[in-house]
N, C-alpha and C positions, 0 to 999 in steps of 0.2 A: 826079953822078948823083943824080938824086932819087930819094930809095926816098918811095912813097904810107905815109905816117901813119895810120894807124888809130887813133881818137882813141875811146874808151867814156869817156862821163860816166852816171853811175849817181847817181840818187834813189833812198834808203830811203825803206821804207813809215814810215810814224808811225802809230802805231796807239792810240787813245786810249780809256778805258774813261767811260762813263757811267753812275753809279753815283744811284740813287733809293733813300732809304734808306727802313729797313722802317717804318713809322709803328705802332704799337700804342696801344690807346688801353683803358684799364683802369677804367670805374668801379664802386662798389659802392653799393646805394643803400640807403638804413636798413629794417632792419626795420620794416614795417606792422604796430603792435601796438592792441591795444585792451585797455582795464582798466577796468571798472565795479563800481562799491561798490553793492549794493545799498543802501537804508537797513534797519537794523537795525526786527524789527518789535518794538514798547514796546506793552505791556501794563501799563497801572497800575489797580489797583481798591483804591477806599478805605470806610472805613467811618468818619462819621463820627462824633467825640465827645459824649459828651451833660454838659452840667452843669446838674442839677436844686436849688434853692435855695429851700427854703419858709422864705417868712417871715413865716407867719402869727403864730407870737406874737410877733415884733419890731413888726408894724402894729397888733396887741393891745395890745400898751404904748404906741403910739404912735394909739390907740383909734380905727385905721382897720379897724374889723371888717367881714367880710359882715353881709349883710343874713339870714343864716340864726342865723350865732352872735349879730349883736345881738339877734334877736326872742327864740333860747331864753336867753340873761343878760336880758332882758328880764320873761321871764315866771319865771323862777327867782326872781327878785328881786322881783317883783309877788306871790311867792305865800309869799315870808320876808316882807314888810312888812305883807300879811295875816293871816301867823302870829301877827307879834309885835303885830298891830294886834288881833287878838280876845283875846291875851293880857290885853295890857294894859286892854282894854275891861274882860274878867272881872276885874282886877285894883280897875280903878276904881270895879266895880257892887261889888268885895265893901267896897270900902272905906265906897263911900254906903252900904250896907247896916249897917254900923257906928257909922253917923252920930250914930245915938241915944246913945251912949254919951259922944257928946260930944268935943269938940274944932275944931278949924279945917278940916274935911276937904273939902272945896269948895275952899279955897285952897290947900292941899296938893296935891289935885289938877290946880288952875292952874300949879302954883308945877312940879311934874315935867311938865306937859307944855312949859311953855316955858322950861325952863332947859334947853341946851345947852352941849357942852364946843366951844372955839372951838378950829377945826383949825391944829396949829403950821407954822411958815413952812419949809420947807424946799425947797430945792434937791435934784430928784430925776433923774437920768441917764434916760435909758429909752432903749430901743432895745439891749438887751444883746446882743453879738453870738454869742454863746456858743450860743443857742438859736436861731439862722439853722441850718439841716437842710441840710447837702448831699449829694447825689448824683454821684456822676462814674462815668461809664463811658466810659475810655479809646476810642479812632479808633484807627484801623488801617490802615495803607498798604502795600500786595502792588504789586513791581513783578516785571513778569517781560520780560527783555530779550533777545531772540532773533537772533543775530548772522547776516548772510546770507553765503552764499559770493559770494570775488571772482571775475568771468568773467573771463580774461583769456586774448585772440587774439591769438597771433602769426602772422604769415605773412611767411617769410625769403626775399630778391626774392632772385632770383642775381644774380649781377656782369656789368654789359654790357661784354661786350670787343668793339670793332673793332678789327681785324691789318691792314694794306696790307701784303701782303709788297714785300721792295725788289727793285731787277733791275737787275739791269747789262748793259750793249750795248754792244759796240765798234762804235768809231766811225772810221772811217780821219780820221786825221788830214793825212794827208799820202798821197798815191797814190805807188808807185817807181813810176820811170822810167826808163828806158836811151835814152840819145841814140849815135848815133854818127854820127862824122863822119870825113869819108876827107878826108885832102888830100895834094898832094901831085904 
């Protein structure tokens, strides 16, 4: 006798997951900053030095006079060589006035005015420095230095974050199935 078969074939499910992972993405970007020096402002004020140097009796010895000091040694001296010149006139009228008494005195007369003493040779320096006159009145330099504030901007970005979050999906991998089959 035949007994009918009842035959069950059975497929599991498969079931698979699909998984997309979270992506993050994190950046920080620098500080926007700004720094400026002003320039320092400079004040300088000077005063300047004076050197005052008279050398009028250095150019005296070296008988580069004005034209003021030659005229008055000029007439100083034209009014001594007058003096001693009416001197010596009264000296010579008293002498002719003696005449009579006798002697050489005409010749006498010749004989002092044209005997001179002859000037001696010497070697004379001139230009002393001793009497060069100086003046000095110190300069003077005022600095005033005035320092500036530094500016300085920050501005702090925030951080760009992009997130994808991840996600998972099941996915059937495989469908069950139930087959049957009779024989028999």
């Amino acid at each position: 006798m035949n007994i009918p078969q009842l035959q069950i074939q059975t497929t599991r499910a498969v079931l698979d997951l699909q998984i997309d992972k979270a992506v993050q993405q994190i950046e920080q970007p620098k500080a926007t900053q700004q720094i400026e020096q002003p320039a320092a402002i400079l004040e300088m004020s000077t005063t300047k030095p004076r050197l005052s140097l008279d050398t009028t009796e250095n150019r005296a010895e070296l008988d580069l006079k004005s034209p003021l000091r030659r005229s008055s040694e000029n007439a100083q001296y034209g009014l001594q060589q007058v003096s001693e010149g009416t001197g010596r006139r009264a000296q010579e009228g008293q002498q002719l006035v003696a005449i009579e008494n006798g002697g050489d005195t005409l010749a006498d007369i010749a004989k002092q005015s044209t005997d001179r003493q002859i000037a001696p040779m010497n070697v004379r320096f001139v230009g002393d420095r001793t009497k060069i006159q100086t003046e000095i009145s110190p300069g003077s330099l005022t600095i005033n230095a005035r320092p500036q504030k530094v500016t300085h901007t920050v501005q702090i970005n925030k951080p760009i974050h992009n997130y994808t979050p991840g996600k998972v999906s099941g996915v059937m991998k495989q469908y069950p199935s139930i087959q049957f089959d009779l024989k028999g």
